[in-house]
C-alpha positions in Angstrom: 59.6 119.8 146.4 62.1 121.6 148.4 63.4 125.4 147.8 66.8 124.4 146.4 65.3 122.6 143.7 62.5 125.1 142.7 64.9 127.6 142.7 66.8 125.6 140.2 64.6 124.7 138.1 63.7 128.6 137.9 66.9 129.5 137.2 67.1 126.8 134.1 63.6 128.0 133.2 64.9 131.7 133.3 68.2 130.4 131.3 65.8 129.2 128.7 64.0 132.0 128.4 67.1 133.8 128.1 68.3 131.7 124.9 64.4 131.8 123.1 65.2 135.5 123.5 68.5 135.2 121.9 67.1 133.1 118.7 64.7 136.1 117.8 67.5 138.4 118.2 70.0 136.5 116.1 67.1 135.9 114.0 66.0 139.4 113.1 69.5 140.3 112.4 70.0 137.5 109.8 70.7 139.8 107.0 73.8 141.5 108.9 76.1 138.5 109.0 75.9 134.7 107.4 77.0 133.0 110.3 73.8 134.0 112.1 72.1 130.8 111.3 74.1 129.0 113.2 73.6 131.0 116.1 70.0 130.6 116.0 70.6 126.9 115.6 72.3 127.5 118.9 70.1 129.3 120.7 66.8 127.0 119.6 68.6 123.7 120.4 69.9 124.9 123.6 66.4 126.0 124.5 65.3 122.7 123.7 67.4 121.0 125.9 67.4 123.8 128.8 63.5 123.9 129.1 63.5 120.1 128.9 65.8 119.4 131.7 63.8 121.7 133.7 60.7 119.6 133.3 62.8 116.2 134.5 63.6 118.1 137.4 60.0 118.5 138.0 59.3 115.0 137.3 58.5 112.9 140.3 59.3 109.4 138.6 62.0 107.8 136.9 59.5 107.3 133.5 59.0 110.7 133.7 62.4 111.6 133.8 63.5 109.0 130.9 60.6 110.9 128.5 62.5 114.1 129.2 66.0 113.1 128.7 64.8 112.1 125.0 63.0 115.1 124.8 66.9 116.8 125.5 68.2 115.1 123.1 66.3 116.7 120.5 68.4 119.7 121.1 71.5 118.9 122.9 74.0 116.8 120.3 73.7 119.6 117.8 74.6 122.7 120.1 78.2 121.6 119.6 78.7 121.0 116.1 76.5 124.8 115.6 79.4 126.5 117.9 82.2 125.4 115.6 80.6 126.2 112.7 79.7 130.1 114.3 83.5 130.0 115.2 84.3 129.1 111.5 82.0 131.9 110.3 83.7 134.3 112.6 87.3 134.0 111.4 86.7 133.8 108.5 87.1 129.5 107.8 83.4 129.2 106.6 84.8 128.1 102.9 85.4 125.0 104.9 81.8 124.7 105.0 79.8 123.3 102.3 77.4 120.7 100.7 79.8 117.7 102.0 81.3 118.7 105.3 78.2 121.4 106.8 76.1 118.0 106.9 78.9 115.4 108.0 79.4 117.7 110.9 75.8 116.4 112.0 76.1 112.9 111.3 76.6 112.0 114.8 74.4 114.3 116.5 71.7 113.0 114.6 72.7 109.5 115.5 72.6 110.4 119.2 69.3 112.1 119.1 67.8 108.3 117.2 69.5 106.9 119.6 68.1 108.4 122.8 65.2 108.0 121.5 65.3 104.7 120.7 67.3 103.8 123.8 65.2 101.3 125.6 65.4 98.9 122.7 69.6 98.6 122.2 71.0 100.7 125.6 73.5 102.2 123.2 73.4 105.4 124.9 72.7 104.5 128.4 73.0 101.1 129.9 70.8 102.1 132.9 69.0 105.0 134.0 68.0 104.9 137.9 66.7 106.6 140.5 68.9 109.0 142.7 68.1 107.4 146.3 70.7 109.7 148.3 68.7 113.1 146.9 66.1 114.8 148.7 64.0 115.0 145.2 63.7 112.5 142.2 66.9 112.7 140.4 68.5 110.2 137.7 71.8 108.4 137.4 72.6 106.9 134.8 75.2 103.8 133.4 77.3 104.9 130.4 76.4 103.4 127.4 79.3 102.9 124.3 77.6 105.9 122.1 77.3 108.1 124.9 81.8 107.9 125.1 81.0 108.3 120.9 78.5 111.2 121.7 80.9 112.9 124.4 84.1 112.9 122.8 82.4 114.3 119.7 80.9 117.5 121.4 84.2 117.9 123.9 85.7 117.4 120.5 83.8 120.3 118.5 83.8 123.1 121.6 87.8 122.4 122.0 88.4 122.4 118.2 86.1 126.0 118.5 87.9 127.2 121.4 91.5 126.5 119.6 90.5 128.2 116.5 89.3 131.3 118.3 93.1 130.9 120.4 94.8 130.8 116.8 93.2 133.6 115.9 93.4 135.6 118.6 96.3 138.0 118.0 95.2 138.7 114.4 91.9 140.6 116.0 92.1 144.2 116.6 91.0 145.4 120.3 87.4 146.5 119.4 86.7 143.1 118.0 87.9 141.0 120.8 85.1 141.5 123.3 83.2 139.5 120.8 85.4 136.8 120.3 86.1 136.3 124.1 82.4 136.1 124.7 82.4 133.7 122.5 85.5 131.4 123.8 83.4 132.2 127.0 80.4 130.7 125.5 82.2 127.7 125.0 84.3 127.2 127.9 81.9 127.4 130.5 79.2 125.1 129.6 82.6 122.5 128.6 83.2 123.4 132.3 80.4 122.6 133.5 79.9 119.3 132.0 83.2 118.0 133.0 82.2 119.1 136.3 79.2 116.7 135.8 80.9 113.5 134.1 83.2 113.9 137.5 80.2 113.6 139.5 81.3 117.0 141.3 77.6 118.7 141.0 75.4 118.6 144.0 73.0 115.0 143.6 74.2 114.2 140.2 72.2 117.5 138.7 73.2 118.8 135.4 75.5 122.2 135.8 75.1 123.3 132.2 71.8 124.7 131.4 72.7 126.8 134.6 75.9 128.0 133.1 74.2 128.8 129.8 72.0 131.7 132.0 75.4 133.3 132.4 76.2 132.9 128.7 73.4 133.7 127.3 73.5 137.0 129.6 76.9 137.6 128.2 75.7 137.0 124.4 72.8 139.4 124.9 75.3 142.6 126.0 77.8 141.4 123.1 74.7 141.8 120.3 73.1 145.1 121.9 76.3 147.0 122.7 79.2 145.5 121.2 77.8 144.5 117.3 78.0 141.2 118.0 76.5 139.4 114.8 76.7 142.3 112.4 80.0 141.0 110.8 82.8 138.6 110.9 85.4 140.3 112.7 88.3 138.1 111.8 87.3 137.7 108.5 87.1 141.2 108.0 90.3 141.6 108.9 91.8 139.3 106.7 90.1 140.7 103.9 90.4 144.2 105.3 94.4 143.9 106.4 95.1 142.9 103.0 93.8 146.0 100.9 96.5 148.2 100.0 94.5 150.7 99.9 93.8 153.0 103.0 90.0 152.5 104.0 88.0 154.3 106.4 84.4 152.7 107.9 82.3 155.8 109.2 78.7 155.6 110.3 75.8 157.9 109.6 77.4 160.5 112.2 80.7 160.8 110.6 81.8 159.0 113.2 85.1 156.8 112.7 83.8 152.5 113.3 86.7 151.0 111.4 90.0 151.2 109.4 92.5 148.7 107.9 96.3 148.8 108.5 97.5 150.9 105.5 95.1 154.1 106.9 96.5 153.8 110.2 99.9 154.1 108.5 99.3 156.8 105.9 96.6 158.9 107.9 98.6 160.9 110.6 96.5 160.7 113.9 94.9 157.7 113.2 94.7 154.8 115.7 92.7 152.4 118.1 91.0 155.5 120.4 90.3 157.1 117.3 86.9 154.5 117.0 83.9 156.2 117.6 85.2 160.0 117.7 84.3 162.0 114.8 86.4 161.8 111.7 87.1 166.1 111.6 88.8 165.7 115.0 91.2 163.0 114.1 92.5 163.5 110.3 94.8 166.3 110.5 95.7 165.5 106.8 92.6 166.1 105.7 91.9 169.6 104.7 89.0 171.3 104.8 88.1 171.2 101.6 88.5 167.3 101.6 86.3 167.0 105.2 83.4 169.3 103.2 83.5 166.9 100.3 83.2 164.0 102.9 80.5 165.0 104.6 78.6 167.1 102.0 77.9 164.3 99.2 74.7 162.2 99.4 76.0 159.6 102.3 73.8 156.9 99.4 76.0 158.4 96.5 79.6 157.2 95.4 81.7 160.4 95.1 84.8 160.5 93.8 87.7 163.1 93.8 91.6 163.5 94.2 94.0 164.9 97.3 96.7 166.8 97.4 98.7 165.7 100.8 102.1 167.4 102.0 104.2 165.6 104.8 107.2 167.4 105.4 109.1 168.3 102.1 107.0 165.2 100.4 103.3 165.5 98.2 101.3 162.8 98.3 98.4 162.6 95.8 95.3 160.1 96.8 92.1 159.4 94.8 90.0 159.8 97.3 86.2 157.8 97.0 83.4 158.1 99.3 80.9 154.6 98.8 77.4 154.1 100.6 77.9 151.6 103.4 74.7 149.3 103.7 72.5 146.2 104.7 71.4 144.0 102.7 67.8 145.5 103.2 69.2 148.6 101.7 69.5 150.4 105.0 72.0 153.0 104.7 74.1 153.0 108.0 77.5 154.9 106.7 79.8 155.0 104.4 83.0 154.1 103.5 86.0 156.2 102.5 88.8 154.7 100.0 91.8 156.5 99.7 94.4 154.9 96.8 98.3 156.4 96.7 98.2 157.2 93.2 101.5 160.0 93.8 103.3 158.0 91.4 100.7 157.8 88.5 100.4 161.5 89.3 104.0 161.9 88.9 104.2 160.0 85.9 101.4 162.2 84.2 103.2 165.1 85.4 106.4 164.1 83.7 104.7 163.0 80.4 103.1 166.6 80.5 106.0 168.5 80.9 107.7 166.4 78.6 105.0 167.1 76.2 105.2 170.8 77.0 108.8 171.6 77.0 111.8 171.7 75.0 114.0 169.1 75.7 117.4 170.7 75.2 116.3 174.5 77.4 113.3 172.5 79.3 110.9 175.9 79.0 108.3 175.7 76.7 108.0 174.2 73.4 106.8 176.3 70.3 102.9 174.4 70.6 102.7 174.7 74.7 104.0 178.5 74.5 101.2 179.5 71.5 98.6 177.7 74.1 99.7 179.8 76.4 100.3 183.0 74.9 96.6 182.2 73.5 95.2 181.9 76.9 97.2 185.3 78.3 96.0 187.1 75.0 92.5 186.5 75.3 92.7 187.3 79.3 94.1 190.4 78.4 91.5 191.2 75.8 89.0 190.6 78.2 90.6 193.5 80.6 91.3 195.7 78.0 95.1 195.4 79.0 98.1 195.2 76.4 100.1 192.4 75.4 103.5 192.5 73.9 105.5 189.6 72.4 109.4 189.7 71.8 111.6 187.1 69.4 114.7 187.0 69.4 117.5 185.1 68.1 121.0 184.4 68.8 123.6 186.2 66.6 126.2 184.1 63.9 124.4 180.5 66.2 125.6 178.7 62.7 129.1 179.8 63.5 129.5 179.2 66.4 128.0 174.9 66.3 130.8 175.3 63.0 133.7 176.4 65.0 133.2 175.1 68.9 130.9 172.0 67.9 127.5 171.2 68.6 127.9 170.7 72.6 129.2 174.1 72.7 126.3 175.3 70.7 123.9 173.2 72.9 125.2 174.8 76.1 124.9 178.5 74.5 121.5 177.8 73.9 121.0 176.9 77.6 123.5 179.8 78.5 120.9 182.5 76.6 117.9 181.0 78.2 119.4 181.3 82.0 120.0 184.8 81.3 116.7 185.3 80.4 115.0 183.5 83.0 116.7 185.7 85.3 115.3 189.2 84.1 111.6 187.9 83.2 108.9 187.4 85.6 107.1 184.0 85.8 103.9 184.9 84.5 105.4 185.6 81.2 105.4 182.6 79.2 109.1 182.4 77.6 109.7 179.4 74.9 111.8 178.3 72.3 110.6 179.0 68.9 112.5 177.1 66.7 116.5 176.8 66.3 118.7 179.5 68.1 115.4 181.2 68.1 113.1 182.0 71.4 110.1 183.7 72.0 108.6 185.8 75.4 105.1 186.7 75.8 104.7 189.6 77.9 100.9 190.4 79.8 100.3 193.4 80.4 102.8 195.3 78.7 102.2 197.8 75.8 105.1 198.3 73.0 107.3 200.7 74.8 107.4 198.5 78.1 108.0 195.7 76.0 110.8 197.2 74.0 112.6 198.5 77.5 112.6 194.7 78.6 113.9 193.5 75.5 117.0 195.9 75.9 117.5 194.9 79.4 117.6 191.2 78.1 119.7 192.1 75.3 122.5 194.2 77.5 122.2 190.7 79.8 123.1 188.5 77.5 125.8 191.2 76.3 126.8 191.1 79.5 127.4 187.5 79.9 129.9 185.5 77.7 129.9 181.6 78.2 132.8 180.2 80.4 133.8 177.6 78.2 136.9 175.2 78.9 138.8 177.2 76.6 137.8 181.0 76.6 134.9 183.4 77.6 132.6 182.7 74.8 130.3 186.0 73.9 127.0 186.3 72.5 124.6 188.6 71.2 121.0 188.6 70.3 118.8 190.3 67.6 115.0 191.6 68.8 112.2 192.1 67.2 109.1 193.6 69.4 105.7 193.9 68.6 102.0 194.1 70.3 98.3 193.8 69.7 98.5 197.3 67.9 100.6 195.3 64.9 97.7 192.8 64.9 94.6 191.1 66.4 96.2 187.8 66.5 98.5 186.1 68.2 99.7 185.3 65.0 99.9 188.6 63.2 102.0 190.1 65.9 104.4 187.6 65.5 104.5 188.0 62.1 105.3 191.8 63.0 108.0 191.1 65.5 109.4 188.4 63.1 109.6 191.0 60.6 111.2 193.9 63.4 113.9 190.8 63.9 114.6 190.9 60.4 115.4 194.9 60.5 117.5 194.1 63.9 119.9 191.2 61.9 120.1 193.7 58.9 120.8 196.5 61.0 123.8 195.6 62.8 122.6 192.5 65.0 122.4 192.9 68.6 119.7 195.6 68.8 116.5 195.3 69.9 113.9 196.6 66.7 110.3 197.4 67.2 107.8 197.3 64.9 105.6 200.0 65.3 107.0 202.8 65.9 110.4 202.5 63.8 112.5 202.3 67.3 116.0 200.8 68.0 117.3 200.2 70.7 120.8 201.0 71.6 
């Protein structure tokens, strides 16, 4: 036996040993993706066939070569038929596949391997098998039989049918996932290459090209599982489910490392896009704030956690409920998480509304008598807690009854809104201010004792003096009556408005716009 040959048949022998290796690598990652089993299917049946054609190239006589060919074709009809269906698997088609199609799709490989094996008895497959006279070592030729065009066209017909699929698909893959997929269309070109090569009788002495080829393929495979992820999901599948989700979804791993993300993140995260895989997630979310990264990466990585975001973007707030999930295998492995982030900025909005709605006055918008007690409540109990004061002034507009009687009701309404601009613009925020009932309001004021109280309620009074409402027709004015009291006329929020209720009463029986209050006897002007 010459060199050439023995260093072919090492070469098959090494591309055989090449493919058992791939079977127990696809095999021990079974649990990572479905369509696994059909790469194992691949991988043994190409085995199969490989390691058997190297034995007919060792064989020294035409029986010997005839045993091995059958021995082939206990491998070699069903790695087409396993490529498509890995194909299907990885974009995402494998619903095509079930309990009436996954075994129709090895109808004819099965009758091809029967056939081969039964050969000498019908010559379906081959019509003649002879000896290669013009080679320097025992090689076959063979006479097509009609199965073998039934046989050919049926494989040619599943790698081309694999190879368009992967085509159609192609633009629909995002860059990370498309090393995997061209290994794949690789996978299936070649070796289609290669045995066209062979039907043309363009291979040196007739020799089969193919399990040659697979050495390079089955090199390729190997890099694509160890350093690209090759058989740990479906890419295209992925993306189909994953391009559809509406909501923004981040994939990190165990490093807080950024491995995936779906269309709507790379739109509503700022900074987020294809160079941002594999960097870590605190380098490439501006949006996020630190608060948000420390509830990230501080939760048990095996523990849902769920909060909301605030996000600003220019003059616009975005609100996100933001939920961190456990990302892992089906053995239970944890190897990341995954990070959800769903717009809910106009639920948010909508609660806001319906809360201020609930908590204001609809004609003044400040707050309603219920909202302002809760509040007052709150600032009362704070202040007893610092031993610090607390005032509360009600007043009430002067003759309100005559003027809805003589201007109408509109003109009544915007008085009402008149009185409470004035007084928005001489008390601070933190002082609750809300309408009490009627033409009558009420202000809660923290941290003021009687007399500071009382100096504010003149200053309100003397603004609202001050400022008549422009009305179509005239300058309008109005007055207000005050009564002031604090915690000294009572414990409660309740008894000191009983006491300023009662120092309004003195300030309407006393003139009207004055300011009364109620312990000691002052009045103000």
């Amino acid at each position: 036996m010459g060199s050439f040959i023995s260093n072919y048949i090492v070469i098959v022998s090494l591309s055989g040993v090449l493919n058992v290796l791939l079977a127990f690598l696809a095999y021990f990652r079974r649990t990572d993706f479905q369509g696994t089993k059909a790469f194992v299917a691949i991988a043994v049946t190409s085995a199969i066939y490989i390691f058997g054609y190297a034995v007919e190239l060792s064989s020294s006589s035409l029986e010997e070569i005839r045993l091995w060919t059958k021995i082939e074709y206990l491998g070699l009809p069903f790695i087409s038929p396993a490529d498509l269906i890995l194909v299907l698997y990885f974009v995402g088609l494998d619903k095509l596949l079930n309990r009436i199609t996954l075994p129709l799709l090895f109808v004819i490989p099965a009758v091809s391997c029967l056939l081969a094996l039964t050969n000498d008895y019908h010559h379906l497959l081959y019509r003649d098998m002879y000896l290669n006279m013009d080679a320097p070592f025992p090689t076959a030729n063979i006479v097509m039989g009609p199965w073998y065009i039934v046989h050919g066209s049926y494989t040619f017909g599943c790698l081309c049918a694999g190879g368009c699929i992967i085509l159609a698909k192609w633009n629909s893959m995002k860059h990370n996932y498309k090393w995997q997929m061209l290994t794949l269309l690789v996978g299936i070109i070649l070796p289609s290459a290669a045995s066209l090569a062979y039907l043309f009788g363009l291979s040196p002495y007739g020799m089969d090209p193919v399990p040659v080829v697979m050495s390079v393929t089955s090199t390729l495979y190997i890099i694509a599982i160890w350093s690209r992820g090759m058989l740990t999901a479906a890419p295209i599948a992925r993306e189909s489910l994953f391009g559809h989700l509406s909501d923004s979804v981040l994939v990190l791993d165990i490093f807080e490392r950024v491995v995936d993300y779906n269309p709507a993140a790379e739109q509503s995260i700022r900074g987020l896009d294809a160079s941002s895989i594999g960097k870590p997630l605190a380098r490439l979310v501006e949006k996020f704030s630190p608060e948000t990264l420390i509830f990230i990466q501080s939760n048990d990585p095996a523990v849902p956690a769920e909060t909301q975001v605030e996000w600003k973007d220019g003059e616009k707030t975005f609100h996100y409920q933001l939920h961190c999930s456990p990302l892992t295998k089906r053995d239970g492995r944890n190897i990341g998480r995954i990070v959800k982030l769903t717009d809910i900025t106009e639920q948010t909005m909508l609660q806001e509304k319906l809360q201020f709605m609930a908590t204001r006055d609809s004609l003044t918008q400040i707050y309603n008598r219920g909202y302002w007690m809760d509040k007052s409540r709150e600032a009362l109990s704070a202040c007893q807690k610092l031993e610090e004061p607390l005032a509360v002034i009600l007043l009430d507009i002067d003759h309100f009854k005559n003027i809805n009687d003589r201007y109408g009701h509109d003109i009544g309404d915007e008085a009402l809104r008149h009185l409470v601009a004035v007084c928005r613009s001489l008390v601070h925020e933190e002082m609750p201010f809300g309408r009490y009932g009627g033409e009558e309001f009420v202000i809660c004021l923290p941290g003021r004792n009687l007399d500071q109280a009382g100096y504010i309620a003149e200053m309100i009074r003397k603004g609202i003096e001050d400022s008549p409402l422009a009305t179509p027709s005239q300058q309008l004015p109005i007055t207000a009556s005050f009564g002031v009291a604090d915690e000294t006329c009572g414990q409660t929020l309740e008894e000191m408005l009983s006491e300023a209720d009662k120092a309004l009463y003195q300030s309407k029986h006393g003139g009207r716009n004055r300011v009364h209050l109620a312990r000691p006897k002052t009045v103000y002007p």
